[in-house]
LOLO-493764 format. One line per field, with one value per atom (N, C-alpha, C): residue in one letter; chain; x negated, y negated, z negated; atom name. Coordinates in Angstrom, 1 decimal, m for minus. Example, Ala and Ser with C-alpha at 12.3 -4.5 7.8 and 13.67 -1.06 7.14 Angstrom:
BEGIN
nuse	[a;a;a;s;s;s] .
lodren	[A;A;A;A;A;A] .
X	[m13.2;m12.3;m13.2;m12.8;m13.7;m12.9] .
Y	[5.7;4.5;3.3;2.2;1.1;0.0] .
Z	[m7.8;m7.8;m7.8;m7.1;m7.1;m7.9] .
lodo	[N;CA;C;N;CA;C] .
***
This chain:
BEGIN
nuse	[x;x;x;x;x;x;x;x;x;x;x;x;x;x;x;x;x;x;x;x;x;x;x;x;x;x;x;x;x;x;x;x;x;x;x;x;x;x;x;x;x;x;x;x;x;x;x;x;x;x;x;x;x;x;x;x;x;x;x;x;x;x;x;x;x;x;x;x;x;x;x;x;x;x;x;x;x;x;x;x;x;x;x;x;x;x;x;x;x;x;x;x;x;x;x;x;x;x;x;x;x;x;x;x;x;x;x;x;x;x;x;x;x;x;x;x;x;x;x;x;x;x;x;x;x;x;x;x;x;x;x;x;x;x;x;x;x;x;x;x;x;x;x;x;x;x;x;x;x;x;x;x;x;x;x;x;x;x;x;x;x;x;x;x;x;x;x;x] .
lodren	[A;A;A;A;A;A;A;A;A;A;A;A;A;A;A;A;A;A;A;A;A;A;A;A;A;A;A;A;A;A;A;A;A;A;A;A;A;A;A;A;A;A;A;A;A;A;A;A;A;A;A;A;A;A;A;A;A;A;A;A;A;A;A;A;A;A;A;A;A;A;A;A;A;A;A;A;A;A;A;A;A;A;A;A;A;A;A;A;A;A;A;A;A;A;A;A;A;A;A;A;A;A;A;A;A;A;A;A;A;A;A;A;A;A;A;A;A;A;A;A;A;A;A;A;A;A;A;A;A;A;A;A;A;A;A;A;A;A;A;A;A;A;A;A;A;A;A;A;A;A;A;A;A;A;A;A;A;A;A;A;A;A;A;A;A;A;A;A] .
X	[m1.0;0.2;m0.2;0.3;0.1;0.1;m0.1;0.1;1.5;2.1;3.5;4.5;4.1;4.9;5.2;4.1;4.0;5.1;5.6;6.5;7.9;7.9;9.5;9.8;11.3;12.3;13.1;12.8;14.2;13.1;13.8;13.0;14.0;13.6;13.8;14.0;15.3;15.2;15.0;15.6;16.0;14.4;13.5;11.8;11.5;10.8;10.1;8.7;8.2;6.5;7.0;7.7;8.3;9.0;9.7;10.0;8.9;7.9;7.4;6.3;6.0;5.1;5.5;6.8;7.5;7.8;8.1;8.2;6.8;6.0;4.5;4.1;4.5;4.5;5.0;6.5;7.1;6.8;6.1;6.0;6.8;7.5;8.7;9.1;9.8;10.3;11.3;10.8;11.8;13.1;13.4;14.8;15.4;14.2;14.8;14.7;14.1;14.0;15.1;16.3;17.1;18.1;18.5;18.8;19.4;18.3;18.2;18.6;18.0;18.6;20.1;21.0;22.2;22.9;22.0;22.8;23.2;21.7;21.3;21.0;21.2;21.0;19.2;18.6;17.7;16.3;17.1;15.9;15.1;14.1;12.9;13.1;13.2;13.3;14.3;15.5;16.3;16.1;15.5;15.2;14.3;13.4;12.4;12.8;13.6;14.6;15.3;15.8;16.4;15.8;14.7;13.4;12.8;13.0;12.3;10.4;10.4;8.3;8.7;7.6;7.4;7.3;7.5;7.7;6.2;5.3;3.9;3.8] .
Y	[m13.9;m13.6;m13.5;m12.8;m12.3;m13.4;m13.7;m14.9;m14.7;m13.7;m13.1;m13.8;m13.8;m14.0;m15.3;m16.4;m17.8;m18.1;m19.6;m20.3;m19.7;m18.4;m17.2;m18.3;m18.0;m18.7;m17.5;m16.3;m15.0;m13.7;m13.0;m11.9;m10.7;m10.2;m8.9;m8.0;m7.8;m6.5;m5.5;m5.2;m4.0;m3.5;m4.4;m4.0;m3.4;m2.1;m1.5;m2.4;m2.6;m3.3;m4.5;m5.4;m6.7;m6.4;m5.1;m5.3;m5.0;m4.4;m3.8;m4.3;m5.9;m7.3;m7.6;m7.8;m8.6;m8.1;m7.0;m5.8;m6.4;m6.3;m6.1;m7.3;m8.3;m10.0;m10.6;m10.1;m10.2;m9.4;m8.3;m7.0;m6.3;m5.8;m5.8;m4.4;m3.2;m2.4;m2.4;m1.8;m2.2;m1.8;m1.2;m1.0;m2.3;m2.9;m4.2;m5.1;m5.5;m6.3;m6.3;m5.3;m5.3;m5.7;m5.1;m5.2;m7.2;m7.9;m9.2;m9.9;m9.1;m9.3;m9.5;m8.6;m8.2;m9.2;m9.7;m10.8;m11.9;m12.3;m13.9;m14.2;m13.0;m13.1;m13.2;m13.5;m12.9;m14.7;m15.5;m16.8;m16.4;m16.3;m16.2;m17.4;m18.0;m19.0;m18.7;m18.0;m17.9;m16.5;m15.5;m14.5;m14.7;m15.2;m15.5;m16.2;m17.3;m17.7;m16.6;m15.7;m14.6;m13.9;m13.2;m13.0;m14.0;m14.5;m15.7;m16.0;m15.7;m15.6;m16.7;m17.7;m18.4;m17.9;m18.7;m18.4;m18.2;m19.0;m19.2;m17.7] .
Z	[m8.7;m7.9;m6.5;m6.1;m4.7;m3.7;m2.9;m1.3;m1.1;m0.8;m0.5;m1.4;m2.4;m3.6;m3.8;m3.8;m3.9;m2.4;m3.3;m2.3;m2.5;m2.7;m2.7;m4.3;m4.5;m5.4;m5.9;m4.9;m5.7;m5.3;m6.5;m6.2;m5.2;m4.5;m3.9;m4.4;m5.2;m5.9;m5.6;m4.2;m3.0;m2.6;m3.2;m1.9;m3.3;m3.2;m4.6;m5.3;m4.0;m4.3;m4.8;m4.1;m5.2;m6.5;m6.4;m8.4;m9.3;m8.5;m9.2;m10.0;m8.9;m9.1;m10.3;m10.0;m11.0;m12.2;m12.1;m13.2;m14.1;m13.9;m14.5;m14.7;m14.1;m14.1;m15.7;m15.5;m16.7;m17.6;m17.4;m18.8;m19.3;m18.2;m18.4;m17.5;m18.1;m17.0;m15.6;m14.5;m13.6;m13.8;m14.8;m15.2;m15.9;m16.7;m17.3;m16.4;m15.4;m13.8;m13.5;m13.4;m12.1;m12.9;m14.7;m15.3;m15.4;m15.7;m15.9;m14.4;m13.1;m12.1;m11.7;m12.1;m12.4;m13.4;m14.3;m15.4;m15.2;m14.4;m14.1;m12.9;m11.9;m10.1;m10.3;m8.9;m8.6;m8.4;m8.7;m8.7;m10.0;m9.7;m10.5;m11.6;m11.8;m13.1;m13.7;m13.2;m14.0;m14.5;m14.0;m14.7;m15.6;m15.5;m16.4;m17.7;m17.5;m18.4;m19.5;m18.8;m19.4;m19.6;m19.7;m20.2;m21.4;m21.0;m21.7;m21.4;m20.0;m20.0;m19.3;m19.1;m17.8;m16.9;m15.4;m14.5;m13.4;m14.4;m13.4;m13.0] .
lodo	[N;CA;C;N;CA;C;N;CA;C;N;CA;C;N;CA;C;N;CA;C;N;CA;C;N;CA;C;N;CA;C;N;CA;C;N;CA;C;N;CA;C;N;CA;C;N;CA;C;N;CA;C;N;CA;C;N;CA;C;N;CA;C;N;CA;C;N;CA;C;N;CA;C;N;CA;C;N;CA;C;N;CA;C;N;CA;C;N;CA;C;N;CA;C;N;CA;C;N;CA;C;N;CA;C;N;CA;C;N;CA;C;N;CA;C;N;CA;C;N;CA;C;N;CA;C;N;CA;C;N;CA;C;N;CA;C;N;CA;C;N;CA;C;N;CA;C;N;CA;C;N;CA;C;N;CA;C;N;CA;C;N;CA;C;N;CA;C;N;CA;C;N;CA;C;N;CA;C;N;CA;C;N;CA;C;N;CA;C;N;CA;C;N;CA;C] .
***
């Protein structure tokens, strides 16, 4: 994970280069990102949750 990334708690849907971390983090398409974004809001645990990956 990026330096940028570490410490952050929510993802930035709105920045392309941040979904796009995350997108590929989770394994996941940025359509399913914003997707799960939209479900469960944007804290990283809780998307991941909803994903179901860990968060590391």
């Amino acid at each position: 994970m990026s330096t940028e990334a570490r410490g952050k708690t929510h993802i930035d849907i709105y920045d392309r280069a941040t979904r796009e971390v995350w997108a590929q983090r989770f394994g996941v398409t940025e359509d399913r990102l914003r997707k799960a974004v939209t479900m469960v809001g944007s804290r990283i645990t809780s998307v991941a949750a909803y994903l179901e990956r860990p968060a590391s």
